[in-house]
Backbone as CSV, one residue per row, in Angstrom:
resi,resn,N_x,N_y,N_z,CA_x,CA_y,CA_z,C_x,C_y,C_z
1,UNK,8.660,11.779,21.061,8.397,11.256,19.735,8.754,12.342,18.708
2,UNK,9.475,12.096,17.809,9.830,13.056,16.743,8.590,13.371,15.887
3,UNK,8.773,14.428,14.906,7.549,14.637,14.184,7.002,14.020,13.216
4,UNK,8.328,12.913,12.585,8.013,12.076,11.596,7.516,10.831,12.068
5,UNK,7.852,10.655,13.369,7.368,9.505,13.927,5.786,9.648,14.112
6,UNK,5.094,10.889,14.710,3.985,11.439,14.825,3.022,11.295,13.885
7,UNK,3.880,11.416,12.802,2.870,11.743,11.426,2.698,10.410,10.978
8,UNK,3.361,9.640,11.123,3.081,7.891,11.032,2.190,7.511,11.836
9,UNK,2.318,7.977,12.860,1.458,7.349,14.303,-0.303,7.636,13.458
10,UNK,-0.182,8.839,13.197,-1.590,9.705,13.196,-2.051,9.527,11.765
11,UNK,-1.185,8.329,10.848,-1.853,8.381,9.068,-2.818,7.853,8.647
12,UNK,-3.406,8.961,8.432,-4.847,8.258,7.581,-4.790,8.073,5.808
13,UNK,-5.092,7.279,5.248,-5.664,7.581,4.015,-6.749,8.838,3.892
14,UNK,-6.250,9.674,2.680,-6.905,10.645,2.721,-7.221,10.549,1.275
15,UNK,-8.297,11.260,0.882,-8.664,11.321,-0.948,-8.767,13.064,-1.699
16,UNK,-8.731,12.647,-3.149,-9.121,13.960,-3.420,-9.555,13.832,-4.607
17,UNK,-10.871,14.733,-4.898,-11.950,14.302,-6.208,-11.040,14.384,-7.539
18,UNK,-11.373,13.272,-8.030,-10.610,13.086,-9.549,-10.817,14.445,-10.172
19,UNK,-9.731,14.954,-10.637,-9.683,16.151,-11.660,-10.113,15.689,-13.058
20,UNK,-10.070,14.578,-13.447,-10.519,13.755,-14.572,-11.453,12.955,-14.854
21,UNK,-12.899,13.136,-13.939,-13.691,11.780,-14.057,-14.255,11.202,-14.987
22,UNK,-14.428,11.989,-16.300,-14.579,11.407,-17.452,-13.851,10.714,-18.643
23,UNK,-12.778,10.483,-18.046,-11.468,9.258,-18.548,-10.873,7.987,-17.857
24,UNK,-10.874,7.098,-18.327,-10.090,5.941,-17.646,-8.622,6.132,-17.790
25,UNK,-8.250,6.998,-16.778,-6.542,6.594,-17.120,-6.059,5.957,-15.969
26,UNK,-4.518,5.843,-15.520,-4.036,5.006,-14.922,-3.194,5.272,-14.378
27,UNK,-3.238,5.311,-13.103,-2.055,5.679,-11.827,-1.341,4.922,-11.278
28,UNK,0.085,4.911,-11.450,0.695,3.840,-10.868,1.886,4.543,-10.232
29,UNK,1.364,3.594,-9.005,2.757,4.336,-7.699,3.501,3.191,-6.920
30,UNK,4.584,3.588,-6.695,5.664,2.359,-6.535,6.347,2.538,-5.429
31,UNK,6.107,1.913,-4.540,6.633,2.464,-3.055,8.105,1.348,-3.015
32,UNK,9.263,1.772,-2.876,10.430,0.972,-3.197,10.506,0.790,-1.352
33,UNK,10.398,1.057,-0.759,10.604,0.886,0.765,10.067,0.436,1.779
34,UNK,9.021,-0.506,1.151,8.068,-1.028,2.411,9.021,-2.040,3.303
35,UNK,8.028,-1.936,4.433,8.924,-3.120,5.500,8.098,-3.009,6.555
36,UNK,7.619,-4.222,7.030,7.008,-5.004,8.381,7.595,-6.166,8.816
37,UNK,7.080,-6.559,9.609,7.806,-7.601,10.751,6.978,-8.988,10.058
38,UNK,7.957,-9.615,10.234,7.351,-11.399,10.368,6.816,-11.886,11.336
39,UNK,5.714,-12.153,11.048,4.560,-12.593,12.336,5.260,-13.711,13.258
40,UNK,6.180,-14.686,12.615,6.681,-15.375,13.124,7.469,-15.400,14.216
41,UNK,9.001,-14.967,13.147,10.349,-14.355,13.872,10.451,-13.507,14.401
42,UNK,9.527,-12.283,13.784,9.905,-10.893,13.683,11.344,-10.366,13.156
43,UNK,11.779,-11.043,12.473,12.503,-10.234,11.487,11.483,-9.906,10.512
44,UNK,12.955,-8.398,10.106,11.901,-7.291,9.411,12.020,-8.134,7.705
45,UNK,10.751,-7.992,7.192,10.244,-7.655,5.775,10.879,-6.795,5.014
46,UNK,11.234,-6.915,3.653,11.312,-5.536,2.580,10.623,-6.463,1.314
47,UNK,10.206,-4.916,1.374,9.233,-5.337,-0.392,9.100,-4.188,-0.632
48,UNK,8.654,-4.160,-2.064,8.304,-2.922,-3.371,6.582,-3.217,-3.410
49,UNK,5.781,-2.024,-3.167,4.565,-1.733,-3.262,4.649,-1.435,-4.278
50,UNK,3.651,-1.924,-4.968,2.749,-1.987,-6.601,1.369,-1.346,-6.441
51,UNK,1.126,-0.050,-6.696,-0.454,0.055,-6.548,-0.611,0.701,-7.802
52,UNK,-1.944,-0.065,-8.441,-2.309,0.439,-10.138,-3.729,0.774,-9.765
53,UNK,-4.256,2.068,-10.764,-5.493,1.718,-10.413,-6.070,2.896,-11.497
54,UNK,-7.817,2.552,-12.011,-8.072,3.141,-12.622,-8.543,4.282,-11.789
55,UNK,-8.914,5.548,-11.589,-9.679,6.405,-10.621,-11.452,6.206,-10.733
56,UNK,-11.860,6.361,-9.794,-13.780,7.063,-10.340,-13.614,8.450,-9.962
57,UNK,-14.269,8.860,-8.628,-14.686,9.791,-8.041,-13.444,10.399,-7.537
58,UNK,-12.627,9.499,-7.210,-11.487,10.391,-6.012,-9.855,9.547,-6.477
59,UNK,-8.948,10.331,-5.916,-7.529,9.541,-6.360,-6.803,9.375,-5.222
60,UNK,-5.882,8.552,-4.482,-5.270,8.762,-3.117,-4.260,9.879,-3.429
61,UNK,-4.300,11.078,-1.997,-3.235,11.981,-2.012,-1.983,10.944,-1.391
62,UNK,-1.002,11.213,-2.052,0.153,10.951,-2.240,0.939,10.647,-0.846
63,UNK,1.170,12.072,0.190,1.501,11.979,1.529,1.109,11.155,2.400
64,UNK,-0.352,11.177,2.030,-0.969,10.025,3.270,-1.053,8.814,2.348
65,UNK,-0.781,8.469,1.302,-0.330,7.256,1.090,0.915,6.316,1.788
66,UNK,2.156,7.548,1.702,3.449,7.327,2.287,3.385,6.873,3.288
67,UNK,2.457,7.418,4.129,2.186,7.685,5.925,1.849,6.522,6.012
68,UNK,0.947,6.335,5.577,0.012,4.797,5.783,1.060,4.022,5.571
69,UNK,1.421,3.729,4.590,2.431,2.590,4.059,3.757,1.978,5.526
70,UNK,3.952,3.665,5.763,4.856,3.450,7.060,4.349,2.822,7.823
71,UNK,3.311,2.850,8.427,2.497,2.444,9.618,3.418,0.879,9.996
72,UNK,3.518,0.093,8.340,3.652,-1.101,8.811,4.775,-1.333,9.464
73,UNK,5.823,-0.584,9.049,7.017,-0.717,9.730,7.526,-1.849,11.169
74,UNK,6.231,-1.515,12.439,6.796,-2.040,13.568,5.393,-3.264,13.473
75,UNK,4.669,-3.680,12.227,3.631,-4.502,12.466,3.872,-5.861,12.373
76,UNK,3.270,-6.551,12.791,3.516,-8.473,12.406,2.925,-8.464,11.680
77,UNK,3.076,-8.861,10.334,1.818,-9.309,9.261,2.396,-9.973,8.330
78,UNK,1.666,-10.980,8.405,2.458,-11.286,6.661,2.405,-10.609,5.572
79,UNK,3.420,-11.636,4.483,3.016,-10.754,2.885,1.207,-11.112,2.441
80,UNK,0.977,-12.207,2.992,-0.062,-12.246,1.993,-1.264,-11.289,2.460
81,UNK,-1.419,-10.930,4.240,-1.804,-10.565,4.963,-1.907,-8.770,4.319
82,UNK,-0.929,-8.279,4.691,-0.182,-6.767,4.432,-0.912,-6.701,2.729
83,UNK,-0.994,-7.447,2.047,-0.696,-7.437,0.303,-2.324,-7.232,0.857
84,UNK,-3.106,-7.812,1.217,-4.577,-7.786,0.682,-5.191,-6.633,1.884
85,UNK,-4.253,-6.542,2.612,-5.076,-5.433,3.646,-5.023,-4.204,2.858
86,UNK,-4.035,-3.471,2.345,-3.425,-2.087,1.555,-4.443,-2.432,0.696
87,UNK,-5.094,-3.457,0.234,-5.962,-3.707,-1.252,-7.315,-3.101,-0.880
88,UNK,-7.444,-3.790,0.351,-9.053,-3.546,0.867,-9.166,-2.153,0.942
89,UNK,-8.221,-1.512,1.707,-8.065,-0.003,2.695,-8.294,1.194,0.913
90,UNK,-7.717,0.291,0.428,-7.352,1.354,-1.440,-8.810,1.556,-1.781
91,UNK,-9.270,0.514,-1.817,-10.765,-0.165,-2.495,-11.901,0.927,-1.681
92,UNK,-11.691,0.609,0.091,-12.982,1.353,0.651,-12.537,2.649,0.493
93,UNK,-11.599,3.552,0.577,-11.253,4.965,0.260,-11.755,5.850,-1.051
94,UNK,-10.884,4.633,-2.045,-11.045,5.539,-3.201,-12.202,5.083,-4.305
95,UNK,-12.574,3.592,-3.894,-13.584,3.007,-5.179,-13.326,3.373,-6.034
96,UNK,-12.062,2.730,-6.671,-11.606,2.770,-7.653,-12.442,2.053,-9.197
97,UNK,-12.270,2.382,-10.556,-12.731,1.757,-11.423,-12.211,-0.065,-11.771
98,UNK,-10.692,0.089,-10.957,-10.006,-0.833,-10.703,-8.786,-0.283,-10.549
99,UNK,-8.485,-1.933,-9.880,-7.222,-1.633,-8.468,-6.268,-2.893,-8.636
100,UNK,-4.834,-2.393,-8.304,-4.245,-4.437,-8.143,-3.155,-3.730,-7.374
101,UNK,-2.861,-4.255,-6.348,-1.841,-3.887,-5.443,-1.166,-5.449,-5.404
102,UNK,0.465,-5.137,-5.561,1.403,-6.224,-5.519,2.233,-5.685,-4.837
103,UNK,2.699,-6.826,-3.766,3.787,-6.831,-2.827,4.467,-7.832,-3.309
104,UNK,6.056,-7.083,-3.867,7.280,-7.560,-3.967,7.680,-7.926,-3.113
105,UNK,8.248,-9.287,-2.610,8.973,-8.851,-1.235,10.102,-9.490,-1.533
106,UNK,11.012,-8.905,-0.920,12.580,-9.277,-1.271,12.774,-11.171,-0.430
107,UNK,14.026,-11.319,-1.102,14.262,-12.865,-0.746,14.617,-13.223,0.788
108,UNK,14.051,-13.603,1.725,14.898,-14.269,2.856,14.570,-15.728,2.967
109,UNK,16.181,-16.205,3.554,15.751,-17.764,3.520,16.182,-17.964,1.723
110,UNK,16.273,-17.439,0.530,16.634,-18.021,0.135,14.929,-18.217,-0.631
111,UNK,13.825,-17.530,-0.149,12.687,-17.594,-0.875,11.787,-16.784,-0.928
112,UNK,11.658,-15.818,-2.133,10.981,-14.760,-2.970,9.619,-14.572,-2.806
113,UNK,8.804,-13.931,-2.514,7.701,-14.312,-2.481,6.937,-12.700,-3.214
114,UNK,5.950,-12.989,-4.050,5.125,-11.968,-4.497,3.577,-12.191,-4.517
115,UNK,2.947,-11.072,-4.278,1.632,-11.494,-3.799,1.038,-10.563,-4.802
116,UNK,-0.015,-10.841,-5.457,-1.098,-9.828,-6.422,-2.303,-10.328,-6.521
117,UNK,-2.901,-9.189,-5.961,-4.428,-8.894,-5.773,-5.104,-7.796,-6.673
118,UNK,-5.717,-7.673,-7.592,-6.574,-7.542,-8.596,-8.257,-7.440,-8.320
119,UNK,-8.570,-6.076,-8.929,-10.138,-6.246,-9.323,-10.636,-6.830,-10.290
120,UNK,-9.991,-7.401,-11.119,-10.548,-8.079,-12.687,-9.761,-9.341,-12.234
């Protein structure tokens, strides 16, 4: 197993205490490369990760965001599936002030599909 493969295998969400907890500002990170399998076919998925969020206590570190995100790579899941799991996993980590994770997912078949999940 290579080392990048390793570091996927082994990704956790990890946190780190807001440097700012007395402001509402707003983090937004855009993962252009997601991709999992179709529960169905198993042909592969592509979509653009959307994660917004206000911080409280803690903010996701960045790396093990990536990591995680990879994980899905060899998974069956759907979009709507994948879209609200990354929501939950965001939510119990960081308890955010608020959160909305959207999965873009590119067209197959000829049909687009986008999924958004929201704390408000």
């Amino acid at each position: 197993m290579k080392y990048g493969e390793k570091a996927i295998k082994e990704a956790k969400l990890e946190v780190w205490r807001n440097p700012s907890p007395g402001k509402n500002y707003n983090v937004e990170i855009i993962f252009p490369e997601f991709t999992c399998l179709c529960p169905r076919s198993g042909y592969p998925d592509f979509a653009t990760i959307r994660i917004n969020y206000i911080p409280n206590k803690f903010v996701v570190e960045l790396k093990s965001l990536k990591l995680y995100l990879n994980k899905y790579r060899q998974v069956h899941i759907s979009h709507e599936e994948v879209t609200n799991k990354i929501y939950a996993d965001l939510k119990k980590n960081i308890k955010p002030k608020f959160l909305e994770v959207i999965g873009d997912f590119n067209p197959r078949g000829n049909v687009k599909t986008t999924i958004k999940i929201s704390s408000k």
